[in-house]
N, C-alpha and C positions, 0 to 999 in steps of 0.2 A: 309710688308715693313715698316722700320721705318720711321715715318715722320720727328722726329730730327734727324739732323744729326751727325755725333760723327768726328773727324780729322782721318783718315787711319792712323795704330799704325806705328812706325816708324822702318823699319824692322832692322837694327843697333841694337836696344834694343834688340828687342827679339831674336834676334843672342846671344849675351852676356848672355841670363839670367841664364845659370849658372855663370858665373864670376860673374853677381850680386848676386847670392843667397848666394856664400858664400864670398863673403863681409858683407852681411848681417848677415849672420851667424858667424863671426868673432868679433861684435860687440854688440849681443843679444842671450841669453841662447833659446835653440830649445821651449819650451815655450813658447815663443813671436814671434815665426813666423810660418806665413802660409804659405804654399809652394805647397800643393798637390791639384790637380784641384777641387777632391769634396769638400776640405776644403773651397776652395777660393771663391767658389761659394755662401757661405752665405755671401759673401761682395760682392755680383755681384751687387746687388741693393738698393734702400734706400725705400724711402715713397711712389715713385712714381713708382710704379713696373712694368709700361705696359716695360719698357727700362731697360736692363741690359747688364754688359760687365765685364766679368773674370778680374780681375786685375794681374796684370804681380807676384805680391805677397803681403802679406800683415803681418807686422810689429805690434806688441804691446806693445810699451814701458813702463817701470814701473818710471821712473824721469825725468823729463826736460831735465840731462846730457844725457841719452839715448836717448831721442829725439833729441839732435843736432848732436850727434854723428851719427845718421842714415840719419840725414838731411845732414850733411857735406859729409858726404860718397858717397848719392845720387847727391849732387847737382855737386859732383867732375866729377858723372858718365854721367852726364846729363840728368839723370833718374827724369819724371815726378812725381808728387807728389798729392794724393788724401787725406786729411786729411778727420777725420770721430768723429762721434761724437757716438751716439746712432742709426744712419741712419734711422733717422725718418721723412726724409727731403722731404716735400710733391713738390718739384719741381725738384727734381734729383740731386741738390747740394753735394752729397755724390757718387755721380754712377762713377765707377772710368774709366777706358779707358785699352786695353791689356797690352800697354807698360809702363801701371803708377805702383807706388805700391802706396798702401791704408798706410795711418801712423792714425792708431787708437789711441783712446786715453783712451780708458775704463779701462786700467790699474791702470789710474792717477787717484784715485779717494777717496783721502784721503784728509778730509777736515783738515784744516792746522789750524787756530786760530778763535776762536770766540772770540769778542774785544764789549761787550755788552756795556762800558761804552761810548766807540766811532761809534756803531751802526754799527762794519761792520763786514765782515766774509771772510774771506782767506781761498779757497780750490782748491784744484786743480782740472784741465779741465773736468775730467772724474766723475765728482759727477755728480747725476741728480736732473736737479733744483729743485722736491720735497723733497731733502735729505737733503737743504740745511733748509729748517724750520722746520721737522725734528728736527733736532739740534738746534733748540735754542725755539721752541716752547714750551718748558719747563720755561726759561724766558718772556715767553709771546710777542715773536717775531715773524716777518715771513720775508721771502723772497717774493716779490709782484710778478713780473711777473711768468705770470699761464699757459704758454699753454696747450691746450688739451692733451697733451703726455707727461704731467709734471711729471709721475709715470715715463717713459723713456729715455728723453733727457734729453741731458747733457749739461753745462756751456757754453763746447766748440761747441755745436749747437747753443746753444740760443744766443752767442756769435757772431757765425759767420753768422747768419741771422737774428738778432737785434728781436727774439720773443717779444711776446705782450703776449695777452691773456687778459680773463673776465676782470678783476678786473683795469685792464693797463688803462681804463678810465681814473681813481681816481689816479692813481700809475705812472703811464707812463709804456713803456716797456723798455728792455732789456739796451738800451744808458742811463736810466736814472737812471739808480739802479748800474751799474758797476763803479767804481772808480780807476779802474787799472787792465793790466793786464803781466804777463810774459809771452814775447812771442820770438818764434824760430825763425828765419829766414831763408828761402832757403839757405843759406851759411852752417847755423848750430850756427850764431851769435845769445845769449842768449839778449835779452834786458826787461827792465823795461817799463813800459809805464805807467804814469797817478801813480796812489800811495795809500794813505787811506782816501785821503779828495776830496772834490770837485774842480773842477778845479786847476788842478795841474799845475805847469809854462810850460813854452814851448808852441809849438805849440801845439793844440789840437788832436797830433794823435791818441789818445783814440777816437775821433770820427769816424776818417779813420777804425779804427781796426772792429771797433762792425758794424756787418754789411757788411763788406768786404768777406763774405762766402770763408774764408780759401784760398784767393789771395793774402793777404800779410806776411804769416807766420804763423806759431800752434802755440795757446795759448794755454801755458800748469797749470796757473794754473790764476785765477783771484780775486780779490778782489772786494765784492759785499755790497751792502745796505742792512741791515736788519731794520724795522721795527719795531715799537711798536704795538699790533693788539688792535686794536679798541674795546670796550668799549662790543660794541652786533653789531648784523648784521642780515638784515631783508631779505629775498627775498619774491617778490609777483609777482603774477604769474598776465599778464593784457591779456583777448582772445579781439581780433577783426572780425566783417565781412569783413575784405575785408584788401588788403597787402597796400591799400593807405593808409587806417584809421592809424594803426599800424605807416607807415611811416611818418605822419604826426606829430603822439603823439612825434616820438621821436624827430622830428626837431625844435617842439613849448616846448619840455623839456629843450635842450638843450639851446632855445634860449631864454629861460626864467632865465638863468644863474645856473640852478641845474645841479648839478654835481653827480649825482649817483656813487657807487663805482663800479658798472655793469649795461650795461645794454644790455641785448642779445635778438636778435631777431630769431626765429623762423616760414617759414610758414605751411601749412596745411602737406605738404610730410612729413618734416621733423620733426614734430609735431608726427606724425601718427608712424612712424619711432620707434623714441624715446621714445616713450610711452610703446610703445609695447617690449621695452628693458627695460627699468628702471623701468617702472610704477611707475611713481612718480606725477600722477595723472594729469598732463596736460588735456587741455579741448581737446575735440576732435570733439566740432559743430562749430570750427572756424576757419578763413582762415588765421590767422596770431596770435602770439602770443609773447610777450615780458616779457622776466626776468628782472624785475627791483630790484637791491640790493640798502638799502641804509645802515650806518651804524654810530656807537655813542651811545650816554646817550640815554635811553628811551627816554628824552621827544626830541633832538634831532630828532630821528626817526621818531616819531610820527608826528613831522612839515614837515620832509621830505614827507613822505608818504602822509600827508592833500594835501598839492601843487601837487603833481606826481598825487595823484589819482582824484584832481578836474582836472586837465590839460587831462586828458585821458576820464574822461565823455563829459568834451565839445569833443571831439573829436570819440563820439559814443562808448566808450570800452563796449563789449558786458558782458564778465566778469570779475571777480577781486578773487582770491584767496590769502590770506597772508598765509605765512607759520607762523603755531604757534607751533613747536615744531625744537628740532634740527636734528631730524629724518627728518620732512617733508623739512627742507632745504637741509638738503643730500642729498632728493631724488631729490630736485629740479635741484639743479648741478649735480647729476649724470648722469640723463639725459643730459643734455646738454654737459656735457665733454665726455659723449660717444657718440655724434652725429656720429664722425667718422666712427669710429668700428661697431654700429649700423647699419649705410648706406648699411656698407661693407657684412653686412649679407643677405642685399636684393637683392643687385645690385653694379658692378663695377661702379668705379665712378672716374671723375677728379676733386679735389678740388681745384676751386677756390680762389685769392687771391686779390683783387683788391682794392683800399681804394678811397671812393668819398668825396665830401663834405655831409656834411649830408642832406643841405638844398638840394638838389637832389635825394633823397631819392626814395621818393613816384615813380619818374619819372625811374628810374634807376630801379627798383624793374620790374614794367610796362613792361620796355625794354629788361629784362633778360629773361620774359617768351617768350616774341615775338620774342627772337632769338630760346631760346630753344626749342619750336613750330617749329618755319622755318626750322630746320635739325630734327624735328619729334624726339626728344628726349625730356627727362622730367630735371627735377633740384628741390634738393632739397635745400631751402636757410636757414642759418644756420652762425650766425654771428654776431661781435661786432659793435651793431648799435651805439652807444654813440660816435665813434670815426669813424665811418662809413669805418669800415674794416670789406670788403663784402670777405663768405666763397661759393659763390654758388654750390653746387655737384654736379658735371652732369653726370648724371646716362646712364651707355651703355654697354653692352655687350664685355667684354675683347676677347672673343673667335672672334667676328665679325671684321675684320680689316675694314670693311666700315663702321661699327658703332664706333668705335672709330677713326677714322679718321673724324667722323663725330663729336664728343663729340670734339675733340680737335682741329677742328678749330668753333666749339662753342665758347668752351672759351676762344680762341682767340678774338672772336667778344667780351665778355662781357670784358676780356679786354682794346679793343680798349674804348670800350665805358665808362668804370672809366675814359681814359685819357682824351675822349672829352667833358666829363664834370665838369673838372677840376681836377679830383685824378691823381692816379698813376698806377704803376701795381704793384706793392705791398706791403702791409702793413706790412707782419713780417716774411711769409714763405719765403722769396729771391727772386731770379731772375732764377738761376741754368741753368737747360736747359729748361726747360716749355717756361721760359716767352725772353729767349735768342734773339729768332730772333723776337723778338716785341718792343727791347730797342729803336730801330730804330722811333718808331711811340711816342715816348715820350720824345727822347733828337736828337738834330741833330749834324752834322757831327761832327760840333766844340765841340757839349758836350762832345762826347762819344770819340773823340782822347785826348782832357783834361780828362779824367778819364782812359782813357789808361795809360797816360802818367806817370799819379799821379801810377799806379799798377806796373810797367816796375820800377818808382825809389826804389820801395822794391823787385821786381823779376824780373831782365831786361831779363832772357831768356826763362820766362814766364813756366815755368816749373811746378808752382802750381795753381792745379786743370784746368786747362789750356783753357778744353772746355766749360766752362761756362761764364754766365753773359755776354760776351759783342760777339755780332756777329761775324761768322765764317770769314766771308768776310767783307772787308777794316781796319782787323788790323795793328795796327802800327808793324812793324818788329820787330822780338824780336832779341835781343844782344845771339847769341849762343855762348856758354864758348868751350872752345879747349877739345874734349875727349878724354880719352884715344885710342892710337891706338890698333887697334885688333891684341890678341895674335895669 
């Protein structure tokens, strides 16, 4: 039995769904659509795979003008709407519903201008954010934010759920590297948002967009920050006894005003995990472990690393490995950007998302074992400490419905407990349907009808991606448009 719930599909739609197929098909070459059940089924799910549901059809556009034109056609019909990125959405932000159709974007995926002299890069939705440095890492640029699935996700994911990643320390994520973007609207209305420079006039709905998980329109192609890369870059490997020790280093780093370009924490599971996939030599007689990157001139580095690595002896680090070659730093983040995948070969797992303050650290770490003890499961923790965006996995049995029933209101406890100690529930994965019916415990009534309200003025009949981000019950009424009557 599923424990989220999904809206019962609207049986009106699925009456029509040939009149919609070929509407559909009157407007996109057979190419670009899905239609047949076994087809559709590889869009039945995203990241979060215990939850899946057939979508009514699913759509592939190859230009923006094709995408509003499937967008006007649908919003005519009153047909729901799942936009989709790379569906590597570890909170279900992508999972569509029977009566929706899925509007992919993986077609769009042709980078549009590189502008080195103005640092920025114009490509459309469907490139994935490693493609974008790629292209210009020839010029000795990069694109900063890194998430773990940065080989898979696209613009238009990292876009629509404001990604982070390693390095987003030093860099920021996802709202701080976009400077525009062109986006669809439920209607099929094409608009501009934001531009090539920073703060663009108007109001700031470039902030509304990044981040708003494909509730206010498809972005189909965006403009991004490229980088100059840095001089050299160190990673060093610090083991600790014990997950206070670790968490302490990092809260007297940070409050010591170093700014690392990464700094990722690691404990013993996921440690052990890891290792035994990458080999990339982590310790493995110790109960916690942090990646510290720093990066610059040589002697830059070197002053970096003196301060980070006296700051970690007072605080008992057991060991210290620098990487000295750029082999050994490959293997250093290989590991760690395959935590995921890694897990997924031991043990099903729900990835956590929660983000604390840091100076909570030590106490928060503590609190994640004593829940995941109390439901007799394990967790492996795996995550950007410098900005205290916590990854916990909590490890369970997919085939057992009482053990994941048990993993998933785990992580609902851990993240009640980010909010009670001041974070959030989430850092950069979204809201989707995971963390849906929890919004509740972190904004009250007045926040969450002002954030309705603000999503109703770009989709008053609430037609895109509809079952997400804000609870099933005490929605504000949506504005339903007039349908066609049935032939």
């Amino acid at each position: 039995m599923s424990a989220i719930a999904f809206p019962a599909p609207d049986p009106s739609i699925l009456a029509r769904r040939p009149a919609i197929l070929a509407g559909l098909a009157a407007l996109l070459p057979a190419e670009c659509l899905v239609t047949s059940e076994d087809e559709r089924r590889a869009f039945e799910t995203d990241g979060l795979t215990a939850y899946r549901q057939v979508p009514l059809a699913v759509v592939l556009p190859r230009t923006t003008e094709e995408v509003s034109r499937v967008m006007a056609f649908l919003h005519g019909q009153g047909v729901k709407v799942i936009p989709r990125g790379a569906g590597t959405s570890l909170c279900g932000g992508a999972i569509p519903q029977p009566d929706a159709v899925v509007v992919g974007v993986g077609k769009l995926n042709r980078i549009l201008d590189l502008d080195f002299a103005n640092r920025t890069a114009r490509v459309e939705a469907g490139v994935t954010n490693l493609a974008i440095t790629g292209a210009v890492a020839h010029r000795g640029f990069f694109y900063a934010p890194d998430p773990s699935s940065q080989l898979a996700c696209t613009i238009a994911g990292n876009i629509a759920m404001n990604s982070g990643g390693a390095h987003c320390l030093k860099y920021g994520v996802t709202t701080n590297n976009v400077l525009g973007v062109r986006m669809v609207m439920v209607d099929g209305t094409v608009v501009d948002i934001g531009g090539q420079h920073m703060d663009a006039g108007g109001l700031d709905l470039l902030g509304l967009v990044v981040g708003s998980e494909g509730q206010l329109g498809i972005v189909t192609e965006a403009t991004v920050r490229i980088l100059r890369a840095a001089e050299g870059a160190q990673p060093v490997l610090f083991g600790f006894d014990s997950v206070e020790a670790a968490g302490d280093t990092v809260s007297a780093i940070i409050g010591a005003g170093i700014v690392p370009v990464a700094m990722e924490y690691m404990d013993k599971v996921a440690i052990e995990i890891c290792e035994a996939f990458a080999h990339a030599g982590y310790p493995l007689d110790v109960e916690a472990m942090l990646i510290i990157e720093v990066e610059g001139s040589p002697g830059d580095m070197t002053e970096q690393l003196r301060k980070i690595i006296a700051i970690a002896r007072e605080h008992g680090v057991k060991t210290i490995k620098e990487s000295r070659s750029a082999a050994e730093t490959a293997a250093i983040w290989k590991g760690r950007k395959s935590a995921f995948g890694a897990t997924g070969r031991v043990a099903d797992y729900i990835c956590m998302d929660g983000t604390i303050p840091t100076g909570r650290l030590p106490e928060v770490l503590r609190r994640i074992r004593e829940i995941t003890d109390g439901y007799g499961l394990k967790a492996a923790n795996v995550f950007h400490a410098g900005d205290g965006n916590l990854h916990p996995l909590v490890l369970y049995n997919i085939n057992d419905p009482r053990e994941q029933e048990k993993a998933e209101e785990a992580g609902n406890d851990i993240l009640r407990l980010c909010v009670e100690v001041g974070g959030c529930l989430t850092g950069e994965h979204g809201v989707g349907i995971e963390k849906r019916d929890l919004m509740g415990c972190q904004f009250d009534r007045a926040d969450l009808d002002q954030q309705m309200r603000v999503r109703a003025a770009f989709d008053p009949a609430w037609l895109l991606n509809p079952a997400k981000v804000f609870p099933l019950d005490g929605r504000l009424p949506p504005e339903v448009p007039a349908r066609p009557a049935a032939a």
